[in-house]
C-alpha positions in Angstrom: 63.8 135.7 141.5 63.3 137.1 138.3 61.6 140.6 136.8 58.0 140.2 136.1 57.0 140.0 132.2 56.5 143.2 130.3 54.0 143.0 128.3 53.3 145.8 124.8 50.4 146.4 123.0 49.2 148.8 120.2 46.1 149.5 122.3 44.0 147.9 119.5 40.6 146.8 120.1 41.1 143.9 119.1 44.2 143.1 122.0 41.3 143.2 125.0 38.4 141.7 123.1 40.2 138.3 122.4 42.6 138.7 125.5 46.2 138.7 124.4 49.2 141.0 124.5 51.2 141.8 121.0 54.4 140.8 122.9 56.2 139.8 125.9 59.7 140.3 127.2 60.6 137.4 129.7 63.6 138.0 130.5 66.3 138.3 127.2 63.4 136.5 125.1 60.9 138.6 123.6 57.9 136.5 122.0 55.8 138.4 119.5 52.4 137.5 118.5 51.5 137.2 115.1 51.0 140.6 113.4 49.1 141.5 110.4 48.7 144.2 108.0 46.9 147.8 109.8 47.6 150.9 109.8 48.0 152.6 113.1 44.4 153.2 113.6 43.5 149.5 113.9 42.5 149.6 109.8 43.0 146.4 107.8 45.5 147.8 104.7 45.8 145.7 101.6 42.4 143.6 100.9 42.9 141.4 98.2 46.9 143.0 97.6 48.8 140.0 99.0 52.3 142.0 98.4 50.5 145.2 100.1 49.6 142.9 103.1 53.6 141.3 103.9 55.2 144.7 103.8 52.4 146.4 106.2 52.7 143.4 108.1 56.5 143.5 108.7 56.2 146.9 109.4 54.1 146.2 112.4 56.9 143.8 113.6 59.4 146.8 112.9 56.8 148.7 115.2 57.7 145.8 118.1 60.7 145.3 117.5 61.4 149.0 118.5 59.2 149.4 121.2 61.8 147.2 123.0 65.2 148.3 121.5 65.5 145.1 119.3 66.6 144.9 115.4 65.6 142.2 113.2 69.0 140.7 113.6 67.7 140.1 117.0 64.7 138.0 115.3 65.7 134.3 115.7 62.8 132.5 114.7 59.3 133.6 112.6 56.4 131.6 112.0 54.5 133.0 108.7 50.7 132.0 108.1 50.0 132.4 104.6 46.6 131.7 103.0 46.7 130.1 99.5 50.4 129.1 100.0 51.3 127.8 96.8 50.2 130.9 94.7 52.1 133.1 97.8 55.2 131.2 98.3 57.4 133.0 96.0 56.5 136.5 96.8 56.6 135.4 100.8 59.9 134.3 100.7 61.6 136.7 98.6 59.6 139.9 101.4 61.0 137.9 104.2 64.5 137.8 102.6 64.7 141.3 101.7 63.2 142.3 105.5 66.1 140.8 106.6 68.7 140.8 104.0 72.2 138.8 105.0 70.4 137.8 108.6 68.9 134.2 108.4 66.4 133.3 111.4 64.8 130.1 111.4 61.3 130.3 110.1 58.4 128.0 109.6 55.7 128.7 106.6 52.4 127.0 106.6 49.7 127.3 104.5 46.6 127.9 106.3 42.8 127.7 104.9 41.2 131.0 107.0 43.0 133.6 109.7 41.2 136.4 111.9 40.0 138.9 109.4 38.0 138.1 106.2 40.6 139.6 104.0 44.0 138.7 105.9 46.2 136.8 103.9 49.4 136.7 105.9 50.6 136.7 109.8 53.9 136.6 111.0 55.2 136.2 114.7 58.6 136.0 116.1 61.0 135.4 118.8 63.6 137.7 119.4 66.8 137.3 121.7 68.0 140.5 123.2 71.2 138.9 124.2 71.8 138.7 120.4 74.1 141.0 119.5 72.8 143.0 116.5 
């Protein structure tokens, strides 16, 4: 039988009121829920700074990625929620390129009309293969 999920959180407020975990490791798959752009006190950065918002954001997936010894080459799949999507395409995709340079995980981009906070604008999750070698 297998070792029981372990689950990480930032201890956020937010992680207990709606009753979810920011990631799970089953196993060599670790599936990360969608993060967004806060600073380590649970603070929304980057209200109406779309740019702002990405790089805080991927920064928090960073902050995952390390709490279970993964690197982004490790990432083998994002899904990326971006509100007004045809005015944010461009700057999405060339953030995501640059976070992770020659490394190419599949990704799927939708445009979506609201997310959690008033002024998020982006939220990217991802699934991760420790088995990958970096």
């Amino acid at each position: 039988m297998g070792s029981p999920a372990q689950a990480f959180g930032f201890g956020m407020p937010w992680e207990s009121l709606y009753g979810y975990s920011q990631a799970i490791r089953a196993g060599d798959t670790v599936y990360i829920s969608g993060q967004l752009s806060h600073d380590s006190h649970g603070d929304f950065v980057g209200a109406d700074d779309f740019e702002l918002q990405v790089s805080t954001t991927l920064g928090n997936l960073d902050r995952v990625l390390k709490q279970f010894g993964a690197e982004r080459s490790q990432v083998v799949e994002t899904t990326v929620l971006v509100r007004n999507l045809r005015e944010n395409f461009d700057t999405t995709a060339r953030l995501h390129a640059e976070y992770f340079g020659r490394h190419r995980p599949t990704s799927t981009v939708m445009g979506v009309s609201d997310l959690a906070l008033p002024d998020q604008l982006v939220e990217i999750g991802a699934l991760v293969r420790l088995d990958v070698k970096p």
